[in-house]
C-alpha positions as CSV (number, residue, x, y, z in Angstrom):
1,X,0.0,0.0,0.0
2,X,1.5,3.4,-1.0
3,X,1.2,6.2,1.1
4,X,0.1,10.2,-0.2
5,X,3.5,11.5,1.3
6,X,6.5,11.5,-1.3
7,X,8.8,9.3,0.6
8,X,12.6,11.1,0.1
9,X,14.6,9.1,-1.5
10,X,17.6,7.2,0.4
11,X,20.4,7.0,-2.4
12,X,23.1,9.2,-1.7
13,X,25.5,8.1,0.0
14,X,27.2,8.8,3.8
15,X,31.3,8.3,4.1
16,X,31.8,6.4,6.9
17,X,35.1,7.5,8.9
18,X,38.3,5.2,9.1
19,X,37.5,4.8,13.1
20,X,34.0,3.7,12.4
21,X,35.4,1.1,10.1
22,X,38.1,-0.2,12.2
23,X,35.9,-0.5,15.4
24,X,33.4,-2.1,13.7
25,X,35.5,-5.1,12.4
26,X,37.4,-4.6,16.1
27,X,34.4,-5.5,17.6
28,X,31.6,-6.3,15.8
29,X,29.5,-3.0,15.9
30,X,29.4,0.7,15.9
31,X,27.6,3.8,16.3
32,X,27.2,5.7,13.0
33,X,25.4,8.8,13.3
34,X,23.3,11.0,11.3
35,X,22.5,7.8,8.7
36,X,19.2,9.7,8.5
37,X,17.9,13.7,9.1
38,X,15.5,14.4,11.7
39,X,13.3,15.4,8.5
40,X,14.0,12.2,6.9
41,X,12.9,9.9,10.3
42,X,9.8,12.4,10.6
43,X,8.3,11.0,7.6
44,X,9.3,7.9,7.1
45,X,8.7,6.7,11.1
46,X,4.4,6.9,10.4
47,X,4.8,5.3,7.5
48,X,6.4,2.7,8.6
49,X,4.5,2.6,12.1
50,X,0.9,2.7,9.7
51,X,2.6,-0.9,8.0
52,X,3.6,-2.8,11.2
53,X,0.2,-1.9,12.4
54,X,-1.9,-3.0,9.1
55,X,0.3,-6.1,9.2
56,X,0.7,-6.9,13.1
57,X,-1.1,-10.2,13.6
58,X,-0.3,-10.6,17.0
59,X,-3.7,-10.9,19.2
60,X,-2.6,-11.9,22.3
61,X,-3.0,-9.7,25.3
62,X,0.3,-8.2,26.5
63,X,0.0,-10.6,29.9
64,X,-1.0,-14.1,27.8
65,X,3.1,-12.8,26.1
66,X,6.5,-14.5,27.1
67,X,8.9,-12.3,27.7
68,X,10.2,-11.6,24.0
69,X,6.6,-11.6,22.7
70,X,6.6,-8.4,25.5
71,X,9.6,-6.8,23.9
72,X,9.4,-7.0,20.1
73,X,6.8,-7.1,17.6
74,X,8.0,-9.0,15.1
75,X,6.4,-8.9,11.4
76,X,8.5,-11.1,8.8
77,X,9.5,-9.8,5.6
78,X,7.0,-6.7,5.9
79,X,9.2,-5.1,2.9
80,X,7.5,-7.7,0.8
81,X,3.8,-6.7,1.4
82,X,4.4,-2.7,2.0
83,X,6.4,-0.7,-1.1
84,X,7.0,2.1,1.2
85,X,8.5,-0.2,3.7
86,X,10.3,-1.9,0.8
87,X,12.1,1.9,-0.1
88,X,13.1,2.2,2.8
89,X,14.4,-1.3,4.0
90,X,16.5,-1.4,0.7
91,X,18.1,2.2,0.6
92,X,21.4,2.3,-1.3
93,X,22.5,4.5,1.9
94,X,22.0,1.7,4.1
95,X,23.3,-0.9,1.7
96,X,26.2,1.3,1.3
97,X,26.8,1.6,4.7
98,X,27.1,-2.2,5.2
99,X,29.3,-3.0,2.4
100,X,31.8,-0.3,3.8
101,X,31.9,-2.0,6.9
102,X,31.7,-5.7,5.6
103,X,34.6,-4.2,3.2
104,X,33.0,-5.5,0.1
């Protein structure tokens, strides 16, 4: 489902600093900040919020939940059922990102 907002578009790319780099193959993670604008999170985060909620099909009450089922909604795969979800999920920025770190 397609939303009336024009969704920005996530191609450009962010350099990544040589520290970045190096502590994420040090340790296995890293902060990298500013990946998105404040602008950018303002109109994708309802859009995406509207998809987990038209695809949530988790009934349960929050006290019939373990403790993950508490924690996490968890919708598989919504990028396949959601276009606007689907933008976003596989943004060259974020793909980008990864391969930089991964060194690919």
């Amino acid at each position: 489902m397609s939303t009336q907002t024009v969704l920005p578009e996530l191609d450009n790319a962010k350099q990544l600093s040589a520290d970045a780099i190096d502590e994420f193959r040090e340790k296995g993670h890293t902060l990298v900040k500013g990946v998105l604008s404040a602008d950018e999170i303002a109109i994708y985060r309802p859009v995406i919020s509207s998809a987990t909620e038209r695809y949530n099909t988790e009934k349960r009450s929050m006290q019939d939940r373990d403790t993950y089922g508490k924690a996490f909604l968890q919708i598989m795969n919504l990028w396949r059922v959601d276009q606007d979800t689907k933008k976003y999920v596989f943004a060259k920025r974020f793909a980008k990102i990864a391969a930089d770190l991964l060194g690919v």
